[in-house]
ZALO-639637 format. One record per residue (C-alpha): x, y, z; residue in three letters. Coordinates in steps of 0.25 Angstrom, whole numbers, padded with zeros to 4 digits, always signed. Each point is the difference from the previous one (the first is absolute). Last residue first. Example, Ala and Ser with C-alpha at 12.3 -4.5 7.8 and 13.67 -1.06 7.14 Angstrom:
<rs>
+0055-0004+0029SER/-0006-0014+0002ALA/
</rs>
This chain:
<rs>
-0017+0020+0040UNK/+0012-0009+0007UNK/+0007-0004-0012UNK/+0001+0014-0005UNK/+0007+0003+0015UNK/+0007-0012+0000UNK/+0006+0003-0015UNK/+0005+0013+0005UNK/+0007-0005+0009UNK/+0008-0008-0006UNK/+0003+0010-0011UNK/+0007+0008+0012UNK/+0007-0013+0002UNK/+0004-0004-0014UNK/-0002-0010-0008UNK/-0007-0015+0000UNK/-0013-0007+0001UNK/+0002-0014+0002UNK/-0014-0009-0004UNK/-0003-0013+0006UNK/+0009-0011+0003UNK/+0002-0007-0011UNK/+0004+0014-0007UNK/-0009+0011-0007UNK/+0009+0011-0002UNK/-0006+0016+0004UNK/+0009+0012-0003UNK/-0002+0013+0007UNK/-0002+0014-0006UNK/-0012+0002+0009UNK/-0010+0000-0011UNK/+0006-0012-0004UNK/+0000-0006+0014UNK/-0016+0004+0001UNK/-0004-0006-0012UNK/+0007-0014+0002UNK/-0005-0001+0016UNK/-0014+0003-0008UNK/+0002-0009-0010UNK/+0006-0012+0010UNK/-0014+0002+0009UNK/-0010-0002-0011UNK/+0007-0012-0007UNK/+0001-0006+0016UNK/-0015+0004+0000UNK/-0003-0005-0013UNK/+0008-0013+0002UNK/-0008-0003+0013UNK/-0014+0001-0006UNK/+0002-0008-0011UNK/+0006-0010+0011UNK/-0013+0002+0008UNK/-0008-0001-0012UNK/+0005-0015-0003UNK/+0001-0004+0013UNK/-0015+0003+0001UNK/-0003-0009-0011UNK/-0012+0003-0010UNK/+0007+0012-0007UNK/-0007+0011-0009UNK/+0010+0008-0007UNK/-0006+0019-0001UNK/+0011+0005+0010UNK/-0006-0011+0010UNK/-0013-0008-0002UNK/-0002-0013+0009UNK/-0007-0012-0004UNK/-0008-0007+0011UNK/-0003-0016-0002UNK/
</rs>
């Protein structure tokens, strides 16, 4: 049997990790697309579809160039 260690939990099944794995990255990526529409004076709802980021255009645009660093 190989264990795994990731972010200090040991897992034996590879499934296991991967979707670890997967819901840190997508945790990872909604706090950055969060962090970047607040610095951009935008609003951000979590729907079923994904997140909606709303306001402005020129607030828009500055949220694609924070997003984009």
């Amino acid at each position: 049997m190989i264990k795994f260690k990731y972010k200090g939990r040991s897992f034996s099944s590879a499934q296991s990790l991967a979707s670890a794995m997967q819901r840190d990255i997508q945790s990872a990526y909604e706090q950055r697309v969060r962090r970047a529409a607040a610095n951009s004076g935008l609003s951000v709802r979590k729907t079923s579809q994904g997140l909606e980021v709303s306001g402005s255009a020129t607030n828009m645009g500055r949220f694609y160039n924070r997003l984009g660093r």
